[in-house]
C-alpha positions in Angstrom: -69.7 37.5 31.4 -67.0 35.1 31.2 -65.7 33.3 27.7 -67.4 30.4 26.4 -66.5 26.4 27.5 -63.3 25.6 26.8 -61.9 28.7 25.3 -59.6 30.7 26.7 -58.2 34.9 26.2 -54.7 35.4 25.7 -53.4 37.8 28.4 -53.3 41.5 27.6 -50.2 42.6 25.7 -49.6 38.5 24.3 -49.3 39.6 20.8 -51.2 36.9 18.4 -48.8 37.4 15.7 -46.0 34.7 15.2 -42.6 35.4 14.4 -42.2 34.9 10.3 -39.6 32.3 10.7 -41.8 30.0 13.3 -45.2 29.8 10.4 -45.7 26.5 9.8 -45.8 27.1 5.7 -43.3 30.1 6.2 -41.3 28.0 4.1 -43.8 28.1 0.7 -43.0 30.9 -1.9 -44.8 33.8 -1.5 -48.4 34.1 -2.4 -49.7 36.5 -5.2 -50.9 39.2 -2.8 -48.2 39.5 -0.9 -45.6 39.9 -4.2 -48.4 42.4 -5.7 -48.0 44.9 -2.0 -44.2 43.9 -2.5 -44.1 45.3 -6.2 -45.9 48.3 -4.6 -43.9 49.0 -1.8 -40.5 48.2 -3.8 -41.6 50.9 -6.5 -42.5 53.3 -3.4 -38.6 52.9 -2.0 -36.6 52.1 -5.2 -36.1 48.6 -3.5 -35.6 45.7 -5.8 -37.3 42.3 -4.6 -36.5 38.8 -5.7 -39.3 36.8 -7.0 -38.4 33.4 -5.4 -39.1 35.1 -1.8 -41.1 32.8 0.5 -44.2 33.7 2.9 -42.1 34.2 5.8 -39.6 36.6 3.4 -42.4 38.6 2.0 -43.9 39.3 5.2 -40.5 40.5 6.6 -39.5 42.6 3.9 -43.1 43.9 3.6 -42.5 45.2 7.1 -38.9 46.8 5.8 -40.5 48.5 2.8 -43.7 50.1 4.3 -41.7 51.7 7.0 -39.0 53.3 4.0 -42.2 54.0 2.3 -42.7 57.4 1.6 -46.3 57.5 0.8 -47.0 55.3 4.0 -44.5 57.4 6.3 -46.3 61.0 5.6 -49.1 59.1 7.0 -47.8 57.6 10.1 -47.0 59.8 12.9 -44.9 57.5 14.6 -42.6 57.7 11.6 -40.0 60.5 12.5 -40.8 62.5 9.0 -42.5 65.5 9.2 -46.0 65.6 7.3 -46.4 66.8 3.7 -47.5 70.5 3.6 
């Protein structure tokens, strides 16, 4: 079965996820959720985060802090740390 009329499927691998900087309101501060998961992640590293940050900011440093997290990096494998015993 093929897709419907008119739409098409992005070839396998084309990741759907635009770059930060390219978002169209990239540019707009950060919303609520993501300074909450910031607050979270920033306690988890001892990271300090400015509040001004915009969406395309937050997302990035969201990325930075959940892989120096240690409570996310004893869950993922790909992380290089040994799990907790």
């Amino acid at each position: 079965m093929g897709t419907p009329h008119g739409m098409t499927t992005p070839p396998a691998g084309d990741g759907l996820q635009k770059d930060p900087e390219d978002w169209a309101t990239g540019d707009e501060p950060a919303t609520p959720a993501q300074l909450s998961y910031l607050e979270t992640l920033a306690t988890d590293s001892g990271a300090e985060v400015p509040r001004d940050v915009t969406k395309a900011q937050a997302s990035q440093l969201i990325d930075e802090l959940r892989a120096k997290s240690p409570r996310l990096s004893q869950d993922d494998p790909d992380s290089g740390s040994p799990p907790s015993q």
